[in-house]
GUFISE-408371 format. One line per field, with one value per residue: residue in three letters; x, y, z of N, C-alpha, C, O in turn. Coordinates in pm, whole numbers. Each point is the difference from the previous one (the first is absolute). Last residue first. Example, Ala and Ser with C-alpha at 12.3 -4.5 7.8 and 13.67 -1.06 7.14 Angstrom:
BEGIN
res	Ser; Ala;
nc1	1285; -22;
nc2	-225; -683;
nc3	708; -24;
cac1	82; -89;
cac2	119; 119;
cac3	6; 0;
cc1	-77; 90;
cc2	109; 120;
cc3	73; 0;
oc1	51; 104;
oc2	111; -2;
oc3	17; 66;
***
This chain:
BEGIN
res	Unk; Unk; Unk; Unk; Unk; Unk; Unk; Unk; Unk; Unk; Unk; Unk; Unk; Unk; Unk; Unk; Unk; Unk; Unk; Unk; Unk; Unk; Unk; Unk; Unk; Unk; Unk; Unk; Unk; Unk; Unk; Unk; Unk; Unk; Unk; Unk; Unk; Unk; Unk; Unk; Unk; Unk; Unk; Unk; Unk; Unk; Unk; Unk; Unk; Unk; Unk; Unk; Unk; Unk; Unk; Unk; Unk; Unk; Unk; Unk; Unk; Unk; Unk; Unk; Unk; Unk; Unk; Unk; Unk; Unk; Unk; Unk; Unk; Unk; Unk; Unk; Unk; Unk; Unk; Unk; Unk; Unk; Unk; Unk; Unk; Unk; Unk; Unk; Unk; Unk; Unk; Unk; Unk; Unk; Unk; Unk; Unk; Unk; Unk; Unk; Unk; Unk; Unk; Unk; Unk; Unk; Unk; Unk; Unk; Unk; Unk; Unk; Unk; Unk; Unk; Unk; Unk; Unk; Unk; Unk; Unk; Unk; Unk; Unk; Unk; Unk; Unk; Unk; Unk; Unk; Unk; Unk; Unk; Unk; Unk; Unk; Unk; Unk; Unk; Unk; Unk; Unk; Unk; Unk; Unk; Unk; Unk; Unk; Unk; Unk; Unk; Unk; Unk; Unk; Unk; Unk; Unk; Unk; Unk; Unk; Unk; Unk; Unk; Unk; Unk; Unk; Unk; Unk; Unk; Unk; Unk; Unk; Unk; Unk; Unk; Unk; Unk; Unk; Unk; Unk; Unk; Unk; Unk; Unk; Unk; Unk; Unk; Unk; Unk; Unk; Unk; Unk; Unk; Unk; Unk; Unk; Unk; Unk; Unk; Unk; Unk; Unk; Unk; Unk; Unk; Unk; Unk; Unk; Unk; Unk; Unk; Unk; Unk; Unk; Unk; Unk; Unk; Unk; Unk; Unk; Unk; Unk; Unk; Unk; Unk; Unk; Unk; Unk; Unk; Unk; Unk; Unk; Unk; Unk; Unk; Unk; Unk; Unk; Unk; Unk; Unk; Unk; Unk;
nc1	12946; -385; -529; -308; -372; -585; -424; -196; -435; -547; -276; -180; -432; -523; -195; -260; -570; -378; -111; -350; -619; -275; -198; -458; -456; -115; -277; -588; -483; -540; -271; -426; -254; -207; 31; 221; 498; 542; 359; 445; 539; 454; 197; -147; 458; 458; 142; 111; 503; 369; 155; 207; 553; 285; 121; 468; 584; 160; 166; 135; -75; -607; -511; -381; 163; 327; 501; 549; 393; 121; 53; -92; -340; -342; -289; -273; 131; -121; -511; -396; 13; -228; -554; -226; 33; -488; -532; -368; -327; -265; 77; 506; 294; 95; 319; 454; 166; 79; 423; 566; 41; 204; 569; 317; 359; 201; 116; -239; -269; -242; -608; -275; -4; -378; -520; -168; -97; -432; -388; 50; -178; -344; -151; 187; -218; -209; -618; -365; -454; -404; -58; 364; -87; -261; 251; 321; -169; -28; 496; 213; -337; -351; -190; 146; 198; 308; -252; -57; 365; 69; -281; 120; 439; -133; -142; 285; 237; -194; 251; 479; 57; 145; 124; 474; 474; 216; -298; 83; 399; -6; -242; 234; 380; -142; -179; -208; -55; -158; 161; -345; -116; 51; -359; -456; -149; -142; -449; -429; 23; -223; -523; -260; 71; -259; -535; -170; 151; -372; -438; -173; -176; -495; -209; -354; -207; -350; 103; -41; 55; -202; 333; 410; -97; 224; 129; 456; 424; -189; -155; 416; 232; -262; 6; 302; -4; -459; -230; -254; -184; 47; -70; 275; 275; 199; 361; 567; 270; 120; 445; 555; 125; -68; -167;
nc2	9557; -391; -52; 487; 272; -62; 285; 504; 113; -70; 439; 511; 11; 38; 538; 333; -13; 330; 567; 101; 42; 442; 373; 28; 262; 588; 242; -67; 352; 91; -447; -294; -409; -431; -625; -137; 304; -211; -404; 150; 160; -339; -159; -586; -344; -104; -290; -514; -217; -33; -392; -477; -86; -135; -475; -358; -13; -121; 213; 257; 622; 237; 295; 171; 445; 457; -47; -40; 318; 577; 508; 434; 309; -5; 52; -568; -583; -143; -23; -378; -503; -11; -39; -515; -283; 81; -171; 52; 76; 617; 386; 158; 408; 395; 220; 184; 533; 450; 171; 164; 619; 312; 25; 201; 68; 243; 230; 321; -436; -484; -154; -170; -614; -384; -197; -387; -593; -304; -221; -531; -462; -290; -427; -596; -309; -94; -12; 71; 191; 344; 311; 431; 563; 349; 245; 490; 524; 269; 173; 603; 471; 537; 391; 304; 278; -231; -133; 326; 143; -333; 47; 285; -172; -258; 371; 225; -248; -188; 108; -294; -563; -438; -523; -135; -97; 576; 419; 38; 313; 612; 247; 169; 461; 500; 97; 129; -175; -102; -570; -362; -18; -292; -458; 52; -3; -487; -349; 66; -276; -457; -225; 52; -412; -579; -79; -184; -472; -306; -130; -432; -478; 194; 212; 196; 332; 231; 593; 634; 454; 437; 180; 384; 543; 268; 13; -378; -231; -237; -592; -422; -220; -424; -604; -299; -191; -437; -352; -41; -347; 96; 54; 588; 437; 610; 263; 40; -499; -276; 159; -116; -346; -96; -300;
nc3	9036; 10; 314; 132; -290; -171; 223; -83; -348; 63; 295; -302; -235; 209; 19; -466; -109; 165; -146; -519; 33; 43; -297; -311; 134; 80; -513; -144; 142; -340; -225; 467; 259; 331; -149; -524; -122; 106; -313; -412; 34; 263; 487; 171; -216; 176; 513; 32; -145; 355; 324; -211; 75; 509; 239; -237; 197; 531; 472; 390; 48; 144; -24; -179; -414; 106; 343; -118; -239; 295; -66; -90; -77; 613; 278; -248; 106; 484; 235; 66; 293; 430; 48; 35; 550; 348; -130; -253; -295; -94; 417; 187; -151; 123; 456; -58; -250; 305; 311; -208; -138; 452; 99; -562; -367; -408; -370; -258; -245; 351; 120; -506; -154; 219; -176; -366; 36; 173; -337; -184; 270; -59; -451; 61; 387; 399; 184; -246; -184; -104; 579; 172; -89; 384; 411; -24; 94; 496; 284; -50; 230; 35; 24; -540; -278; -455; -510; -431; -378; -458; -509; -457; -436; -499; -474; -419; -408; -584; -599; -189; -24; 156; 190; 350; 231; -39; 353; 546; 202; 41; 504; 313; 10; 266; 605; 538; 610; 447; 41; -314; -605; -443; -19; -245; -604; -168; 76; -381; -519; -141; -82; -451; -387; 24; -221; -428; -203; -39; -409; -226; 332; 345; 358; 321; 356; 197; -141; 41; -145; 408; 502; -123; -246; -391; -401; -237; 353; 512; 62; 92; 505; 270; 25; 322; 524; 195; -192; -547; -538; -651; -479; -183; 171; -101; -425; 133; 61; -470; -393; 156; -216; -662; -407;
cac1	119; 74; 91; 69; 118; 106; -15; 75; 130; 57; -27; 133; 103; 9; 55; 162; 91; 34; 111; 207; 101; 30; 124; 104; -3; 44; 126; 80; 84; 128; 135; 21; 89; -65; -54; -145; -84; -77; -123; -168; -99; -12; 6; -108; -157; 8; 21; -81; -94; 36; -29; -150; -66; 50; -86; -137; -22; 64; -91; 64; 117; 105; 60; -81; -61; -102; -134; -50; -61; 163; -78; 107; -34; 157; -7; -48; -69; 123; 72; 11; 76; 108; 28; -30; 44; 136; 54; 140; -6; 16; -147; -124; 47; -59; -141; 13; 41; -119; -130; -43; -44; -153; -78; -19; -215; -4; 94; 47; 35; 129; 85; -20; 62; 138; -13; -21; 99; 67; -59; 3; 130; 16; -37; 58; 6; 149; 113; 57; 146; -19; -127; 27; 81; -97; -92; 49; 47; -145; -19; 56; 65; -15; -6; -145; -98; 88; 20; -159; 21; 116; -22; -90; 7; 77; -99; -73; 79; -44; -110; 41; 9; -111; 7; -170; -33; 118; -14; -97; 25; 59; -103; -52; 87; -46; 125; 10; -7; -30; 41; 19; -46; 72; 142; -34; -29; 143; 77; -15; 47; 167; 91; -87; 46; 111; 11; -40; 84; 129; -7; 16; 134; 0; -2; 116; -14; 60; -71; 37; 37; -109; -76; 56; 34; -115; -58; -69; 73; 26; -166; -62; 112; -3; -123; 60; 120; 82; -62; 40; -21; 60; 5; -103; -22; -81; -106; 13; -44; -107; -105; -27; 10; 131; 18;
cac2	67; -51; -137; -100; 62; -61; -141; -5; 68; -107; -134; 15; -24; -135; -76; 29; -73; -208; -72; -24; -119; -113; 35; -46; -162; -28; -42; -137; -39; 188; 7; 126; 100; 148; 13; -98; 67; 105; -76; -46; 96; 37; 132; 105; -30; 74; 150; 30; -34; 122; 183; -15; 4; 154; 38; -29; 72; -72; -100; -155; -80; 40; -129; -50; -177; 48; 84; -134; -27; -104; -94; -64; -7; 65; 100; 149; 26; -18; 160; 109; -19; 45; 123; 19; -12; 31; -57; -12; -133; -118; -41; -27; -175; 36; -29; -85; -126; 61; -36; -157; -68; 47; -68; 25; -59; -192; -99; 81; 95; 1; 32; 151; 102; -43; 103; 149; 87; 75; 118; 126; 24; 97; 197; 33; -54; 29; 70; -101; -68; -27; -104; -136; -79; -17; -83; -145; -52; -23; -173; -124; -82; -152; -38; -9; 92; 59; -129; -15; 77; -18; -108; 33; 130; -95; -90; 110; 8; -24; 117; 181; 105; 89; 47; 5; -117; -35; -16; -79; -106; -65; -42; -92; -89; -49; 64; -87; 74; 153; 68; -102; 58; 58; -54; -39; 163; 43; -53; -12; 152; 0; -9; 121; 68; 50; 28; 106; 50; -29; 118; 22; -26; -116; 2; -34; -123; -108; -98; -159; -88; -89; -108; -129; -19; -74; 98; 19; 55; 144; 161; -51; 53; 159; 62; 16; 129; 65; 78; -53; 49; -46; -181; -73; -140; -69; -9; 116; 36; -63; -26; 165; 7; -39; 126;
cac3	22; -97; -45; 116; 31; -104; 30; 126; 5; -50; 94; 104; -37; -16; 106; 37; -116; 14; 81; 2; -48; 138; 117; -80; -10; 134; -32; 3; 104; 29; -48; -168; -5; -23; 116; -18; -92; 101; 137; 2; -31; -89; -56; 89; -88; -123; 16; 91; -92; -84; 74; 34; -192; -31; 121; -68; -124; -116; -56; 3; -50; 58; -1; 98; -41; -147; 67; 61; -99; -6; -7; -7; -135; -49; 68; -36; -86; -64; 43; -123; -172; 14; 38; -95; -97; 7; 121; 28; -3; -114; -21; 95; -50; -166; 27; 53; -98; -83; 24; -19; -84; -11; 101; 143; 48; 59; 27; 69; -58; -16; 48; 67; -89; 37; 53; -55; -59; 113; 96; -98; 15; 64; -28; -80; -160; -36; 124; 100; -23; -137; -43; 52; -89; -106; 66; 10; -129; -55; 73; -75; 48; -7; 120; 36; 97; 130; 93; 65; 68; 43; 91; 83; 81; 89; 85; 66; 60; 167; 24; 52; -128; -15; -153; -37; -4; -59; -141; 32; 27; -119; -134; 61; -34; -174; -80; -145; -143; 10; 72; 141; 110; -23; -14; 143; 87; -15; 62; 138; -47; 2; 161; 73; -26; 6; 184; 16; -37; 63; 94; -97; -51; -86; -176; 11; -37; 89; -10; 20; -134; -150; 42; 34; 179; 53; 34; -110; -129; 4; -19; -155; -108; 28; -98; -142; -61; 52; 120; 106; 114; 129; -4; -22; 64; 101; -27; -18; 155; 46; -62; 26; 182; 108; 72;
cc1	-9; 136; 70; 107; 92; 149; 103; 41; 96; 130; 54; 1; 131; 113; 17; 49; 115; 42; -8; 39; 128; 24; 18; 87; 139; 38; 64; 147; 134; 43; 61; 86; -31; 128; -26; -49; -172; -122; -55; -73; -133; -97; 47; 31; -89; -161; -36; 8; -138; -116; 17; -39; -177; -81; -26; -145; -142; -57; 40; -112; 64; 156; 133; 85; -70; -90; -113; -160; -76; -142; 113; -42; 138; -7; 129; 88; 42; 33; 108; 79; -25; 66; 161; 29; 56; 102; 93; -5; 166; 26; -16; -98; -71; -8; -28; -162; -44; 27; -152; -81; 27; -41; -122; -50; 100; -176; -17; 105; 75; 41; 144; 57; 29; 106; 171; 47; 9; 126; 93; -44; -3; 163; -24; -71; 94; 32; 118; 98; 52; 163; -4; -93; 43; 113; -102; -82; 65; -20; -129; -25; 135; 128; 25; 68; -65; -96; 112; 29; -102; -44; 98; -77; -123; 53; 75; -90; -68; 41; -74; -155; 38; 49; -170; -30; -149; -47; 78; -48; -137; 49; 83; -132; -110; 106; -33; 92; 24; 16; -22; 102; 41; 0; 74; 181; 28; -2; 126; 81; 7; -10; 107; 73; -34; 81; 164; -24; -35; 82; 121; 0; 37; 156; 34; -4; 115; 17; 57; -99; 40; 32; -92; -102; 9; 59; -122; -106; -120; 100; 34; -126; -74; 141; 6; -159; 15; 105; 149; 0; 82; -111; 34; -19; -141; -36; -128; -159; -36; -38; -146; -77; 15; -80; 109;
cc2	117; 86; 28; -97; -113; 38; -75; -137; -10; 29; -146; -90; 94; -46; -152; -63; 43; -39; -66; 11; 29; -121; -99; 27; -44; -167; 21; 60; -82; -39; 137; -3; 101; 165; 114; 18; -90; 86; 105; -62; -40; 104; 56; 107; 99; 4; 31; 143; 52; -98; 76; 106; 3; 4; 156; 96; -3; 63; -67; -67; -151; -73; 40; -109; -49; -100; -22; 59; -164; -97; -117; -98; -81; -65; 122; 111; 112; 29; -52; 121; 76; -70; 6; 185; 68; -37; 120; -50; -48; -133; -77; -25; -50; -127; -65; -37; -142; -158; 19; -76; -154; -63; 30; -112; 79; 54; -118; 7; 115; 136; 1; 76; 142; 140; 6; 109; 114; 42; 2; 133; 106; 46; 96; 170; 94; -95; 0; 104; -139; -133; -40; -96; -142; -73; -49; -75; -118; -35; -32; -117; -98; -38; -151; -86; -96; 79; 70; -141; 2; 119; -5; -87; 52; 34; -91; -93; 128; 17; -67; 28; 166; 60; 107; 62; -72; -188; -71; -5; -77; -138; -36; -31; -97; -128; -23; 63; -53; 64; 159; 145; -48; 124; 160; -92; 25; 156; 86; 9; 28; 216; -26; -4; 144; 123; 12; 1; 125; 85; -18; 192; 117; -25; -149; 19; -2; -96; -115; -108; -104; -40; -23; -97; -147; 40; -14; 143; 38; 28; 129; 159; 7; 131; 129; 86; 0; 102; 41; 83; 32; 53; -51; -161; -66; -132; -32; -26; 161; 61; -49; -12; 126; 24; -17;
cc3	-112; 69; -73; -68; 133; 66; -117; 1; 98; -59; -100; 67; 89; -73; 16; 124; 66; -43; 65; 126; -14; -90; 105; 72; -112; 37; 200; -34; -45; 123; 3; -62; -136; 33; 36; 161; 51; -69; 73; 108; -50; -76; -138; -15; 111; -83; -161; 17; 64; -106; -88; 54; -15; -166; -47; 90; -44; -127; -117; -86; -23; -105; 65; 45; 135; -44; -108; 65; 33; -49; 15; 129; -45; -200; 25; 59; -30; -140; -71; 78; -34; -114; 18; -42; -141; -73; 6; 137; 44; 57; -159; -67; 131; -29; -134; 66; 71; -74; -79; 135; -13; -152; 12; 85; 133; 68; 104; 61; -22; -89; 32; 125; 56; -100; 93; 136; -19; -55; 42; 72; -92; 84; 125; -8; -36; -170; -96; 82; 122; -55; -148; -19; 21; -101; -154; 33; 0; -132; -71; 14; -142; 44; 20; 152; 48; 73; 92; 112; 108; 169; 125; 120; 80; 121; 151; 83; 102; 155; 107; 61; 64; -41; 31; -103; -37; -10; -96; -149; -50; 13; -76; -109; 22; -28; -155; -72; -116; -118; 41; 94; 125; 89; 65; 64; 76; 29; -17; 102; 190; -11; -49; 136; 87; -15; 1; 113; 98; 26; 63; 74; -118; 11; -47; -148; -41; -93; 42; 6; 42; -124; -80; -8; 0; 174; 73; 102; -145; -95; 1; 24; -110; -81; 9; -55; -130; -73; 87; 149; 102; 145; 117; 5; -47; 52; 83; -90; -28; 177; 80; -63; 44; 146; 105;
oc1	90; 112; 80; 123; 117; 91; 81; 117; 116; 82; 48; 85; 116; 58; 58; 115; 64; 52; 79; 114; 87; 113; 103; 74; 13; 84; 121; 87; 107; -4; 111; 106; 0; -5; -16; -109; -112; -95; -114; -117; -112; -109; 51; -98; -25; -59; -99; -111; -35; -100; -46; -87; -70; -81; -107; -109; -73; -100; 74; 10; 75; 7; 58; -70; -96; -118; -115; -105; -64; -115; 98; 89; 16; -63; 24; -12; 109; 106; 46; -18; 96; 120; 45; 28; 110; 64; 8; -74; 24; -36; -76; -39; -109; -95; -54; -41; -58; -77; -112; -15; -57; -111; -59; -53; 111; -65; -58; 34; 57; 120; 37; 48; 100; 84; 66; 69; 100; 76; 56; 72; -21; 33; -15; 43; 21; 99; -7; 63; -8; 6; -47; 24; 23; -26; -16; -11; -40; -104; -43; 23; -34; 81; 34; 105; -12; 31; -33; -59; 2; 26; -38; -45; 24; -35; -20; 1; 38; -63; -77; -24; -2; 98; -101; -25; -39; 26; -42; -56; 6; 48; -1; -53; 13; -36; -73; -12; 68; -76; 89; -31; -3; 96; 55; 52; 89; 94; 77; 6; 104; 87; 61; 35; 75; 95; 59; -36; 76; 46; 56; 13; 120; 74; 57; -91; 62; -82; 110; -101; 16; -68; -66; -5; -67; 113; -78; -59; 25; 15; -65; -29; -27; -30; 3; -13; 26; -18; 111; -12; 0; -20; -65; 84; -49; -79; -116; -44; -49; -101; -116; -72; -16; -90; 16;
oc2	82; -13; -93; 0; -37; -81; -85; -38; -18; -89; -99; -66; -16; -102; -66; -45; -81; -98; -15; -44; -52; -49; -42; -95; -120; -49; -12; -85; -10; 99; 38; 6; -25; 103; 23; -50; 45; 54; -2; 15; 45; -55; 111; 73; 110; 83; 66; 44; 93; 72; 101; 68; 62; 72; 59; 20; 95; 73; 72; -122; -49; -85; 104; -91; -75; 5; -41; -62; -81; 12; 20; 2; 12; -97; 115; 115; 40; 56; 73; 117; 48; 7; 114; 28; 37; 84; 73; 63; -119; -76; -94; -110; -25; -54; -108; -114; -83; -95; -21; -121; -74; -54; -75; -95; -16; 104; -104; 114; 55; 29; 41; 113; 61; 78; 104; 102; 70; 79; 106; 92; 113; 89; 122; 104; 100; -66; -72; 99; 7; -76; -111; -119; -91; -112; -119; -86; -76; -54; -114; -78; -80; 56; -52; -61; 5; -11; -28; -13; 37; -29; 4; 29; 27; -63; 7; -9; -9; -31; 77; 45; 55; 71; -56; 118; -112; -68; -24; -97; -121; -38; -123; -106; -79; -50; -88; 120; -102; 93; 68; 55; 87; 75; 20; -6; 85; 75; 32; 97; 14; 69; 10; 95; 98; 9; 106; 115; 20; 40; 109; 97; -20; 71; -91; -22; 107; -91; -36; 27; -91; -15; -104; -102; -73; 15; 91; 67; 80; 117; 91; 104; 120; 110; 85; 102; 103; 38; -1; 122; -98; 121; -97; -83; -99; -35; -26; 115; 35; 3; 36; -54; 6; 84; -95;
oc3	-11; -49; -9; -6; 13; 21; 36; -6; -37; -25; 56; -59; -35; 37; 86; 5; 67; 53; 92; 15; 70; 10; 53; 30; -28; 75; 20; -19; 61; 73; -34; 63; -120; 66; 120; 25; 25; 58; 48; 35; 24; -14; -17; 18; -51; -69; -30; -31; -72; -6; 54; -54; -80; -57; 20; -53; -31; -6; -67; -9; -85; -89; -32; 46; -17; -32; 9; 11; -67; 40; -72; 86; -121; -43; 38; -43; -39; -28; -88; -33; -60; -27; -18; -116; -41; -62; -98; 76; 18; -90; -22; -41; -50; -57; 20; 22; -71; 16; 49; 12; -79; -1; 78; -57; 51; -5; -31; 35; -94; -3; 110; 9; 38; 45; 1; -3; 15; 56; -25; -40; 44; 78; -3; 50; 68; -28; -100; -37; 123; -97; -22; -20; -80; -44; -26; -88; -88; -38; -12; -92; -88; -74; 107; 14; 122; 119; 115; 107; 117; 116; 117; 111; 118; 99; 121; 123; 117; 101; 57; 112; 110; 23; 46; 27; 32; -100; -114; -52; -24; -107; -13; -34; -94; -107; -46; -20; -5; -27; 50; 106; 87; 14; 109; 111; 1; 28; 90; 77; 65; 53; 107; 70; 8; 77; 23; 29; 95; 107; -15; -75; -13; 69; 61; -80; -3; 5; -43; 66; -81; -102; 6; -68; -74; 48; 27; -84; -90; -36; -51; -58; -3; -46; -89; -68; -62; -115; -52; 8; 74; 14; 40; -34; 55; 88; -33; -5; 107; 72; -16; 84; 122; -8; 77;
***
């Protein structure tokens, strides 16, 4: 069963508590407080929290600034495969997570518990959402304080936050940013940094750490541009020495 399948069915099998449970009761109709259940979803549930708070998040993304533009949904559809005929459903959620009173810090915080701090798939989140808000055109200052709480509470240092702005935040990305590795580093230091990037965000490993595959062609996008940057950087680097 695809992952609209499963969340549009009510998530049978899955227990889950706080915002996400509470999102899940009122997209299936249920009042909040007698469909949430205090308990942590299984491994095999992952998928299906994930996805309830990346929709969440990207709402509430998209909301940050006072208003939702349609460029900001079609961003969000352009990078997340839904069938034609779930696409009403999906949308509704969508709509039910920008009203409901629930907090964005109340969906990260729960996601944050199910995922290692600042892991690979949750890099993949802040792609998406980094996306949305670029849609429109450049990140407001109100949305990269939205971005910048978001990665907080996922587990982002400062640091770490100001790789995914370098990253995410311009789409012509300088290809030393991308790898995590500065210029003067030796070849072998750079080759290891892009082997390590390429394997933790390969679509299957993210798949085996509870990514949906109606995400993985967002997960392919980001490998080619570890691959690509890696071969500009060995490109340059030939260009040096050979003149």
């Amino acid at each position: 069963m695809s992952i609209w399948g499963k969340i549009i069915g009510g998530a049978a099998g899955f227990a889950f508590g706080g915002p996400i449970g509470g999102l899940l009761g009122a997209l299936a109709g249920h009042a909040v407080d007698s469909y949430v259940i205090e308990s942590q979803p299984n491994d095999t549930g992952r998928d299906v929290a994930f996805t309830i708070a990346l929709i969440a998040l990207s709402a509430k993304m998209a909301k940050a600034d006072g208003h939702v533009t349609r460029d900001e949904i079609l961003a969000f559809r352009q990078r997340v495969d839904i069938p034609a005929q779930d696409v009403e459903d999906v949308s509704r959620l969508w709509d039910l997570a920008r009203q409901t009173p629930d907090g964005f810090d109340g969906y990260a915080r729960q996601l944050a518990s199910m995922f290692r701090a600042a892991s690979p798939i949750l890099d993949q989140l802040m792609d998406l959402l980094f996306y949305i808000a670029r849609a429109d055109g450049e990140i407001t200052e109100v949305e990269l304080d939205y971005l910048k709480q978001v990665a907080d509470i996922l587990g982002y240092d400062e640091q770490g936050f100001d790789r995914l702005c370098l990253i995410y935040g311009d789409p012509e990305a300088n290809p030393y940013h991308v790898l995590g590795v500065n210029p003067d580093d030796s070849d072998n230091i750079i080759r290891q940094a892009w082997i390590n990037l390429a394997r933790n965000h390969h679509p299957d490993a993210l798949m085996a750490a509870g990514l949906p595959e109606e995400f993985i062609r967002a997960a392919s996008e980001r490998l080619a541009k570890i691959n690509t940057a890696y071969d500009d950087i060995t490109r340059m680097r030939q260009e040096a020495v050979h003149g």
